[in-house]
MOPAC internal coordinates of N, CA, C and O (Angstrom, degrees):
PM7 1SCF
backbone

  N    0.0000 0     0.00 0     0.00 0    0    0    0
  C    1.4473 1     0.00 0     0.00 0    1    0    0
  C    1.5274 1   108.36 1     0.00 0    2    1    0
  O    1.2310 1   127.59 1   -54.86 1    3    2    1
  N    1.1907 1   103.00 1   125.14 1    3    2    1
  C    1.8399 1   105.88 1   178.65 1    5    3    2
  C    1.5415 1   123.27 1  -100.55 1    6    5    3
  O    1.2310 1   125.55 1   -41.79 1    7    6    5
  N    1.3084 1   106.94 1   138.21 1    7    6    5
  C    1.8160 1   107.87 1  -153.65 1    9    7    6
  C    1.4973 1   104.62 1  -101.58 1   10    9    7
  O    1.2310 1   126.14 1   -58.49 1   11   10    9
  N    1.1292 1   105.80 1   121.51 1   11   10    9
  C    1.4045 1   132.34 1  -160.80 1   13   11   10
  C    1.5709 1    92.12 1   -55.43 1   14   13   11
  O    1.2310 1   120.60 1   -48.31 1   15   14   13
  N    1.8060 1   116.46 1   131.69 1   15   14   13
  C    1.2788 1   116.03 1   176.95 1   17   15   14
  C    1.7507 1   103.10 1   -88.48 1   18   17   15
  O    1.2310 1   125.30 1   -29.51 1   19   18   17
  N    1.4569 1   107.43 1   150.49 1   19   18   17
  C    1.3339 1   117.19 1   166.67 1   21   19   18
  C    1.0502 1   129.59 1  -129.86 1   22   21   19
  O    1.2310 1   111.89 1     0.02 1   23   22   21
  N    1.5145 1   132.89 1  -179.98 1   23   22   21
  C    1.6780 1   111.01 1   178.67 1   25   23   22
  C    1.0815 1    98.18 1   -72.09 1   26   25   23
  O    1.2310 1   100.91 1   143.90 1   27   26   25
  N    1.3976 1   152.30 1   -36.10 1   27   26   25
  C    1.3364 1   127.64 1  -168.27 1   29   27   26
  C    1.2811 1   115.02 1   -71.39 1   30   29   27
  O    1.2310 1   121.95 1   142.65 1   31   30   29
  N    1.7134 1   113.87 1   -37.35 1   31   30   29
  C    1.3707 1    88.80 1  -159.46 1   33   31   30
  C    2.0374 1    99.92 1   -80.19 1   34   33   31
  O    1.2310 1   125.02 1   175.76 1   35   34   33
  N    1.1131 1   107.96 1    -4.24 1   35   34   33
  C    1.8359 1    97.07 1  -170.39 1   37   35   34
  C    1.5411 1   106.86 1   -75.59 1   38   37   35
  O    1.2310 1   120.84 1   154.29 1   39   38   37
  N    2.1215 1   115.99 1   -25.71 1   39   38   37
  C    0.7085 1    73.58 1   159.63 1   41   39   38
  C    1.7899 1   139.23 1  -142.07 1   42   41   39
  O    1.2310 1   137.38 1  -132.13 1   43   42   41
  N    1.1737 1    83.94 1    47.87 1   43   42   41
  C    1.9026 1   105.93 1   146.98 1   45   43   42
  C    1.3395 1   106.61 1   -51.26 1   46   45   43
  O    1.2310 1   111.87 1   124.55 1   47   46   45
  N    1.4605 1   132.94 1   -55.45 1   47   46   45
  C    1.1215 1   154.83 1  -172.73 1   49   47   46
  C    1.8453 1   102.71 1   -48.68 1   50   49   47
  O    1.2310 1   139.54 1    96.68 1   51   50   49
  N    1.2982 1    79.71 1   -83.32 1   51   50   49
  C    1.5419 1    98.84 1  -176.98 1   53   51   50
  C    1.8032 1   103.61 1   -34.09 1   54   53   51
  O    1.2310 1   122.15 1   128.96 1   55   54   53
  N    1.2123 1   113.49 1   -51.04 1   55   54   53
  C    2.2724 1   123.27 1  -164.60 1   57   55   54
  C    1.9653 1    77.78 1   -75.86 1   58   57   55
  O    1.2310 1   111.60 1   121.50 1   59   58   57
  N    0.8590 1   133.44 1   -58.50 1   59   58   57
  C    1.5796 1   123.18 1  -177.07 1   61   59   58
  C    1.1775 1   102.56 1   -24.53 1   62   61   59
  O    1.2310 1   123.82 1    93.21 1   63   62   61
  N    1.5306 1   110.29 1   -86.79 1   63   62   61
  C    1.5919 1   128.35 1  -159.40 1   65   63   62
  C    1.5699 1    99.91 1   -56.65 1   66   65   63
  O    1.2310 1   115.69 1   141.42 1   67   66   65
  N    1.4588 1   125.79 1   -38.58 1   67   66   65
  C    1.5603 1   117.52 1  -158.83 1   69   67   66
  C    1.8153 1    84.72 1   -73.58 1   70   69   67
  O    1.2310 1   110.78 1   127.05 1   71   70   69
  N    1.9413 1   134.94 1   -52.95 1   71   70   69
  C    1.2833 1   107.22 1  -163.63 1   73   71   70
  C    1.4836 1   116.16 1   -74.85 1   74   73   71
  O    1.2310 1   123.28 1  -166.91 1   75   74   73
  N    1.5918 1   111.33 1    13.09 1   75   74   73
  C    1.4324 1   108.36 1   156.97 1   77   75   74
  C    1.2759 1   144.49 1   -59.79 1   78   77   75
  O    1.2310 1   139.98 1   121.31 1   79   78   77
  N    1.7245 1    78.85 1   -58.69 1   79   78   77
  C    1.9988 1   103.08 1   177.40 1   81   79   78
  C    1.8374 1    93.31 1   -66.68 1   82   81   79
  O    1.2310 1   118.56 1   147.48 1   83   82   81
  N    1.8100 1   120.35 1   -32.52 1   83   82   81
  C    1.7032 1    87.32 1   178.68 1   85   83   82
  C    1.5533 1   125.80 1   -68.85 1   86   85   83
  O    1.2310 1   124.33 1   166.66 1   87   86   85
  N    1.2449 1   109.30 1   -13.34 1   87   86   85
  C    1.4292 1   118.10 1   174.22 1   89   87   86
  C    1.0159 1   123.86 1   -60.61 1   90   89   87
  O    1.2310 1   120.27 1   150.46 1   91   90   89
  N    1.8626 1   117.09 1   -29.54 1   91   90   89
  C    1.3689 1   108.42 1   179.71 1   93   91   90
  C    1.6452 1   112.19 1   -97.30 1   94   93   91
  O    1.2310 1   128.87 1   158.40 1   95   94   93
  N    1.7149 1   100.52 1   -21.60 1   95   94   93
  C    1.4362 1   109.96 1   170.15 1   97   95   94
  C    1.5128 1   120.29 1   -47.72 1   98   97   95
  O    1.2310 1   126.18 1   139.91 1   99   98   97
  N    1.7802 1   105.73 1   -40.09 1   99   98   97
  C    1.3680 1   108.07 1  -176.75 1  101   99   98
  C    1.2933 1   111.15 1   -62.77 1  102  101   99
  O    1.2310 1   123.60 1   125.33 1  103  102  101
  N    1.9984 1   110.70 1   -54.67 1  103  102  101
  C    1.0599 1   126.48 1  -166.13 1  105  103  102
  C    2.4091 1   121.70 1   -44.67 1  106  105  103
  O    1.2310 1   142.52 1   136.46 1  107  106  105
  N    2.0638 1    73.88 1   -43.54 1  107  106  105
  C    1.5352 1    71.77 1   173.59 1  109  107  106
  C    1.5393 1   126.52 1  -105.10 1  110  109  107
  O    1.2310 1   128.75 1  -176.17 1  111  110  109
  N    1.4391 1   100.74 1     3.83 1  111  110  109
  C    1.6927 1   107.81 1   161.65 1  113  111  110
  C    1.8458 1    97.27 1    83.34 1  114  113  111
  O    1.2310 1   127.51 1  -146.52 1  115  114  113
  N    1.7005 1   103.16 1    33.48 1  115  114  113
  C    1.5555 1    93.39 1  -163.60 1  117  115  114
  C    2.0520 1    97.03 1  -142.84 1  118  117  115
  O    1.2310 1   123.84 1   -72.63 1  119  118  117
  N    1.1290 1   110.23 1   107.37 1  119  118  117
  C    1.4684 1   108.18 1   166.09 1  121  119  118
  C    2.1239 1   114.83 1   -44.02 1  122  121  119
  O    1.2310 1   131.46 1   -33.10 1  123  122  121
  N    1.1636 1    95.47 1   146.90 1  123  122  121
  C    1.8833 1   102.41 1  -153.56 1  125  123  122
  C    1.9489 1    82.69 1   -70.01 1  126  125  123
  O    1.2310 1   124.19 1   145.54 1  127  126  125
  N    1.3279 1   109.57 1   -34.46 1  127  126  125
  C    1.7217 1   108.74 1  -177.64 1  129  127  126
  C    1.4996 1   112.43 1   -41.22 1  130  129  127
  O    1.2310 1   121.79 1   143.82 1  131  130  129
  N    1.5805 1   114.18 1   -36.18 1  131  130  129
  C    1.3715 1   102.87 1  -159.61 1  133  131  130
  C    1.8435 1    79.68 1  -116.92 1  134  133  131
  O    1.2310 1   111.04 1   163.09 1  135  134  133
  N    0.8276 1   134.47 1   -16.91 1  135  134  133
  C    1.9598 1   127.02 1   159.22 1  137  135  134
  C    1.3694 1    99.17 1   -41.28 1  138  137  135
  O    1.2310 1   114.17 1   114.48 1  139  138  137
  N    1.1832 1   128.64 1   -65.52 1  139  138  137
  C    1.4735 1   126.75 1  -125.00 1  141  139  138
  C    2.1191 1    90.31 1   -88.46 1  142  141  139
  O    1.2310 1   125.74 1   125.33 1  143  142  141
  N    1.2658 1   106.57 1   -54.67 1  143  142  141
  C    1.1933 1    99.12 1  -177.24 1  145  143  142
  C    2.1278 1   118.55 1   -55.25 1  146  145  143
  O    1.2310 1   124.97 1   120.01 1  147  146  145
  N    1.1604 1   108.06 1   -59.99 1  147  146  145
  C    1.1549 1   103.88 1   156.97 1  149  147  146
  C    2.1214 1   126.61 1   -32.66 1  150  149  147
  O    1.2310 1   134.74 1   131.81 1  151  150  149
  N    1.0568 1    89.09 1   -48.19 1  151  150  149
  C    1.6208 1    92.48 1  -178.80 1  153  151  150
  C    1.6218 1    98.92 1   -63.55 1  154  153  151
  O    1.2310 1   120.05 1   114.78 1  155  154  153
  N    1.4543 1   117.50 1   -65.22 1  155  154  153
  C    1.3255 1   111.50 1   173.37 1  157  155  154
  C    1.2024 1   126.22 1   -42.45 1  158  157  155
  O    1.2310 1   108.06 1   138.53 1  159  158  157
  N    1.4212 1   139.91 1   -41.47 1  159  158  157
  C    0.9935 1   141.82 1  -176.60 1  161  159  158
  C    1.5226 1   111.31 1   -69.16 1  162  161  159
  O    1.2310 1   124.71 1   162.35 1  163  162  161
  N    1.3665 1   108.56 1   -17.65 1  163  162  161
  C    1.8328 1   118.82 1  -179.94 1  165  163  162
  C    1.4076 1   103.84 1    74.11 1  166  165  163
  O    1.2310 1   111.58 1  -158.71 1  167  166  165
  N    1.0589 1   133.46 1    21.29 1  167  166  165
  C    1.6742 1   134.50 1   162.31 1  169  167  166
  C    1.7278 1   111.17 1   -63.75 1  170  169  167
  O    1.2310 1   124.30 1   134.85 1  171  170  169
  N    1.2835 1   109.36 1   -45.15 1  171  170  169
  C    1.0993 1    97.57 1   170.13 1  173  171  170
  C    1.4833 1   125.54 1   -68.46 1  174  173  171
  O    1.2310 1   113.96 1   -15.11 1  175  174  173
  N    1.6824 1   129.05 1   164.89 1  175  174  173
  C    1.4871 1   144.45 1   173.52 1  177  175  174
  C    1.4605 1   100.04 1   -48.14 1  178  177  175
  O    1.2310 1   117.02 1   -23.08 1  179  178  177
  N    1.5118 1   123.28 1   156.92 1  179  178  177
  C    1.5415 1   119.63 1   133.66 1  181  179  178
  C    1.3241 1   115.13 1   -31.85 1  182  181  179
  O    1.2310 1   116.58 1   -17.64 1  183  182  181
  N    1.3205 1   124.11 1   162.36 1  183  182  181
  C    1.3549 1   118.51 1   159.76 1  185  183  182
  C    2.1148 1   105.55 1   169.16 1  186  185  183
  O    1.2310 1   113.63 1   -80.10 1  187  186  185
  N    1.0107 1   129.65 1    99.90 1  187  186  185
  C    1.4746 1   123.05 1  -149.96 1  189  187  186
  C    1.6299 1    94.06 1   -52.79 1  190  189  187
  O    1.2310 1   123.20 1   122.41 1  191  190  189
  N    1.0896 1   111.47 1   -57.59 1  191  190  189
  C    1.3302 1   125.19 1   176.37 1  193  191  190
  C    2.2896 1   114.98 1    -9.12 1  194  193  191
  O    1.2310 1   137.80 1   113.77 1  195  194  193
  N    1.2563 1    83.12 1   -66.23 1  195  194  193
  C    1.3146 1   108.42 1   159.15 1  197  195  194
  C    1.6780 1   118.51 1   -39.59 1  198  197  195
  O    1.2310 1   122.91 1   133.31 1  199  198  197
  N    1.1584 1   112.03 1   -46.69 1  199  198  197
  C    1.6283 1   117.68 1  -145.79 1  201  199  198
  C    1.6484 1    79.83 1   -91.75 1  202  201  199
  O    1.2310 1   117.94 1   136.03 1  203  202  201
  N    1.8199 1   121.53 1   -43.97 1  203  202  201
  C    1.2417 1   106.59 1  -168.76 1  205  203  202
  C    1.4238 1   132.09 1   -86.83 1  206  205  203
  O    1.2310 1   131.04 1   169.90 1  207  206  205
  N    1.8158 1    96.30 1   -10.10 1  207  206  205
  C    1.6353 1   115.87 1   160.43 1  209  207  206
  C    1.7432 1    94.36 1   -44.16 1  210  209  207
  O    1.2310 1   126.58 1   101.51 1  211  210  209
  N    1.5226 1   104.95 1   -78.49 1  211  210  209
  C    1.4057 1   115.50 1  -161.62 1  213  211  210
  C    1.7227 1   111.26 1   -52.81 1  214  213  211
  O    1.2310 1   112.26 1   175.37 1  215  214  213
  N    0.8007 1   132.20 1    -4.63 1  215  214  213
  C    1.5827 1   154.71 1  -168.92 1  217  215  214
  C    1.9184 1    92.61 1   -91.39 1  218  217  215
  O    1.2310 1   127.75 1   109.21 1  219  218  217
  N    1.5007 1   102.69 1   -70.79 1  219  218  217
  C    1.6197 1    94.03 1  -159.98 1  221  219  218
  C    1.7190 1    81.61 1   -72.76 1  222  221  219
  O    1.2310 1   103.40 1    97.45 1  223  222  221
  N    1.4612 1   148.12 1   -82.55 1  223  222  221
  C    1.0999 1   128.79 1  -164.96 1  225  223  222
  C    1.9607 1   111.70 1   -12.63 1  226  225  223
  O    1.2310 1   120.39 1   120.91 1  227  226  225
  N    1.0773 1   116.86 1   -59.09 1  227  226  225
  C    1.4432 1    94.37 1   178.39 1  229  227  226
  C    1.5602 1   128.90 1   -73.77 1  230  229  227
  O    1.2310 1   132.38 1   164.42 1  231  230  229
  N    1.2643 1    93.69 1   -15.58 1  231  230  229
  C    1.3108 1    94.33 1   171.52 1  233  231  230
  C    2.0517 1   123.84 1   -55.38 1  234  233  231
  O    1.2310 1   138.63 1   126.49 1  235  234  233
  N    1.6223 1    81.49 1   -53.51 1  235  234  233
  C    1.7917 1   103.81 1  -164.66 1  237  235  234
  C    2.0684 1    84.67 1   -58.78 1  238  237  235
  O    1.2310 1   117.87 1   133.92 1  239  238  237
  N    1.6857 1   121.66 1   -46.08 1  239  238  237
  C    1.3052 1   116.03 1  -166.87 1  241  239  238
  C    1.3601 1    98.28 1   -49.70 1  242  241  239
  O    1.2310 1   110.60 1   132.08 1  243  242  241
  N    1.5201 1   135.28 1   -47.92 1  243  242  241
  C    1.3815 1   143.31 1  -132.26 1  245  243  242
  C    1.6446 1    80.33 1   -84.13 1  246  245  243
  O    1.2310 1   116.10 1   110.07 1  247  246  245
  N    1.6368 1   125.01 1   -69.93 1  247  246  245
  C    1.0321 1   124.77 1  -166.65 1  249  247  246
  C    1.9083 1   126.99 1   -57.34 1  250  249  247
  O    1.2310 1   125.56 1  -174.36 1  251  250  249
  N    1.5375 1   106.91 1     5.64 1  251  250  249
  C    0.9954 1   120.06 1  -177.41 1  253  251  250
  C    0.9288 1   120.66 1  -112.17 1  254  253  251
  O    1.2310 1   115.93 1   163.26 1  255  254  253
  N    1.7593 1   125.33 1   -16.74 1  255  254  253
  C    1.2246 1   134.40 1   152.81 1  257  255  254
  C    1.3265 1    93.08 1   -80.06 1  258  257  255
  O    1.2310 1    99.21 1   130.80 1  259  258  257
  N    1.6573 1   155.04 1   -49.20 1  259  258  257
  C    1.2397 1   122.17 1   175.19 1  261  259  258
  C    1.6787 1   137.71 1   -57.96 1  262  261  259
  O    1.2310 1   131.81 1   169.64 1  263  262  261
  N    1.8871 1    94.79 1   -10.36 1  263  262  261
  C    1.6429 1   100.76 1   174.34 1  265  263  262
  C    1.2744 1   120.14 1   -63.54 1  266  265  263
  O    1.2310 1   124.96 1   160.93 1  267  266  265
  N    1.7572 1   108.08 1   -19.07 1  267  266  265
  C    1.2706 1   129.04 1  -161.32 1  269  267  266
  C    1.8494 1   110.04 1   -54.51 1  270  269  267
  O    1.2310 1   134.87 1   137.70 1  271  270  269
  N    1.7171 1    88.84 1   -42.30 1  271  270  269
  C    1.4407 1    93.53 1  -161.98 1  273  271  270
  C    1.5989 1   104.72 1   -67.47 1  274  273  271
  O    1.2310 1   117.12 1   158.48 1  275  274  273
  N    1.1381 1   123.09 1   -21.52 1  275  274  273
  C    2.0053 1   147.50 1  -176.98 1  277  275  274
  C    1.1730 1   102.02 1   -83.80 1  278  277  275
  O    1.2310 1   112.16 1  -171.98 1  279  278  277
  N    1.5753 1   132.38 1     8.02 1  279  278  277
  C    1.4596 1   125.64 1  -170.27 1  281  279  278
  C    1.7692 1    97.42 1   -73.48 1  282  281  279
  O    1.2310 1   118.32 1   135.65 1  283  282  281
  N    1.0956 1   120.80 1   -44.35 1  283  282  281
  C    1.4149 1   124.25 1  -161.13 1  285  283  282
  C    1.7054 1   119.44 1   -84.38 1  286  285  283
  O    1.2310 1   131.33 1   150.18 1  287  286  285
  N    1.3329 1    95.74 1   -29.82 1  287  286  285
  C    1.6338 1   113.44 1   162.77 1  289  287  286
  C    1.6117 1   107.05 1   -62.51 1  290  289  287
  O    1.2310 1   121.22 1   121.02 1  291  290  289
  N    1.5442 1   115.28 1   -58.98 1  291  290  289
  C    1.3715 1   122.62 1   175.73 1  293  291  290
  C    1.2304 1   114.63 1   -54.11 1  294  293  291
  O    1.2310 1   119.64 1   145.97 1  295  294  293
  N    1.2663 1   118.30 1   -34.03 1  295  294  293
  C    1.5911 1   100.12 1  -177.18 1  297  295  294
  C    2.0946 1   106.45 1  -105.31 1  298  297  295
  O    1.2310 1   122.78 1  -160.10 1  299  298  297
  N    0.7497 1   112.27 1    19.90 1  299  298  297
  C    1.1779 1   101.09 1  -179.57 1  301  299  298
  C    1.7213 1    95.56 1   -98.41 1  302  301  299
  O    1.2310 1   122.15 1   164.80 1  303  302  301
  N    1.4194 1   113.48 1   -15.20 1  303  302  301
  C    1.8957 1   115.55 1   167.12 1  305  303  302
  C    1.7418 1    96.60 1   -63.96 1  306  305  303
  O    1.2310 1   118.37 1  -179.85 1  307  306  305
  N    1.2109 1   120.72 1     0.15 1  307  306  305
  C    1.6361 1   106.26 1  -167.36 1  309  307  306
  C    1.3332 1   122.42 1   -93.87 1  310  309  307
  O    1.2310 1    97.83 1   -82.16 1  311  310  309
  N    0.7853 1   157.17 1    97.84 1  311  310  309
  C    1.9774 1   144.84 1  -175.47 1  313  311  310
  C    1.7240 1    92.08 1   -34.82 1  314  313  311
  O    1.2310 1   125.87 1   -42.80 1  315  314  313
  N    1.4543 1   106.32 1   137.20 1  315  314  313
  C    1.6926 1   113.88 1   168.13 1  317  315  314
  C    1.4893 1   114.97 1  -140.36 1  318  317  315
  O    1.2310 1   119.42 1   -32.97 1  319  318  317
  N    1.1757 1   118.71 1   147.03 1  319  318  317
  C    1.5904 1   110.04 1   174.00 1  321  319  318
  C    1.2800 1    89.56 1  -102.54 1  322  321  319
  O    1.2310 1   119.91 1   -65.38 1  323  322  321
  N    1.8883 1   117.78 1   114.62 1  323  322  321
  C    1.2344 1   105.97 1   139.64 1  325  323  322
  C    1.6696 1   106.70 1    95.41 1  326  325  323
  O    1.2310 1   121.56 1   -25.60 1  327  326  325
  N    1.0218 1   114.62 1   154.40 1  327  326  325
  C    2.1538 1   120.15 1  -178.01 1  329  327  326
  C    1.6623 1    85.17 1   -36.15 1  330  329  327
  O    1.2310 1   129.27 1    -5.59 1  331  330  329
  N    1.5969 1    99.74 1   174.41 1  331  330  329
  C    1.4032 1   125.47 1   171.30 1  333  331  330
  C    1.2704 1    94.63 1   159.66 1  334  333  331
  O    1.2310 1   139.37 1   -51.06 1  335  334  333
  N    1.7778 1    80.04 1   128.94 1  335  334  333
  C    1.4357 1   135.35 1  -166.79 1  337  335  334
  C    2.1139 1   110.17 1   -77.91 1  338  337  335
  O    1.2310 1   117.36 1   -94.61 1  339  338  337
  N    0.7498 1   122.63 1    85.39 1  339  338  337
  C    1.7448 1   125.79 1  -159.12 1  341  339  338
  C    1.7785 1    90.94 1   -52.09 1  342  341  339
  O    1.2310 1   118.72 1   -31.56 1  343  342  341
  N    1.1182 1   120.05 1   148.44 1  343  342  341
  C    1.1942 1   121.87 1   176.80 1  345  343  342
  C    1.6815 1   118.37 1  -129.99 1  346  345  343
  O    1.2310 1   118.29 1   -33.15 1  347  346  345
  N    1.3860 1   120.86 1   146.85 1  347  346  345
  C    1.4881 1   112.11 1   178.61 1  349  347  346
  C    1.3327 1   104.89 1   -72.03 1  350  349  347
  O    1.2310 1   132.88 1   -55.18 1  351  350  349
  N    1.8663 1    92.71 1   124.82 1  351  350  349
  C    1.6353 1    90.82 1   150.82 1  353  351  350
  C    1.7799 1   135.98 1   -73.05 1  354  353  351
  O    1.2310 1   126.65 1   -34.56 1  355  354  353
  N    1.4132 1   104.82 1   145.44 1  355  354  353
  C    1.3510 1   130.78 1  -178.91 1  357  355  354
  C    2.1025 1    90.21 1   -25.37 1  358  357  355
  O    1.2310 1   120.10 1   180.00 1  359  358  357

């Protein structure tokens, strides 16, 4: 039986995975921007550590194109003056 996603739980989800990737950010003294390309490129060693950094990074991407579909639910919790235009995030 598959458990219906909601905004809350994706993003519980989502603050999980992000104080993950800071754990390894801290650990290796390295923002995930300049991790991820390096890892892809295979410059870096083996190292599992590595493989599961690059693991939650796709994860949190995947779950952020799924926040996408919650953009309008999420913001209608917001006070607004007036129309507004949803914009891509960075």
């Amino acid at each position: 039986m598959s458990q219906e996603i909601t905004l809350e739980s994706l993003l519980e989800d989502l603050h999980g995975i992000e104080l993950e990737i800071q754990e390894y950010e801290k650990k290796y003294k390295l923002l995930s921007c300049y991790f991820l390309p390096l890892y892809d490129a295979g410059i870096l060693e083996e190292n599992h550590n590595f493989g599961d950094w690059a693991a939650l990074l796709e994860m949190r991407s995947k779950r952020i194109e799924l926040f996408k579909q919650f953009l309008p639910k999420a913001m209608s919790n917001l006070p607004m003056n007036g129309a507004v235009q949803i914009l891509e995030a960075a």
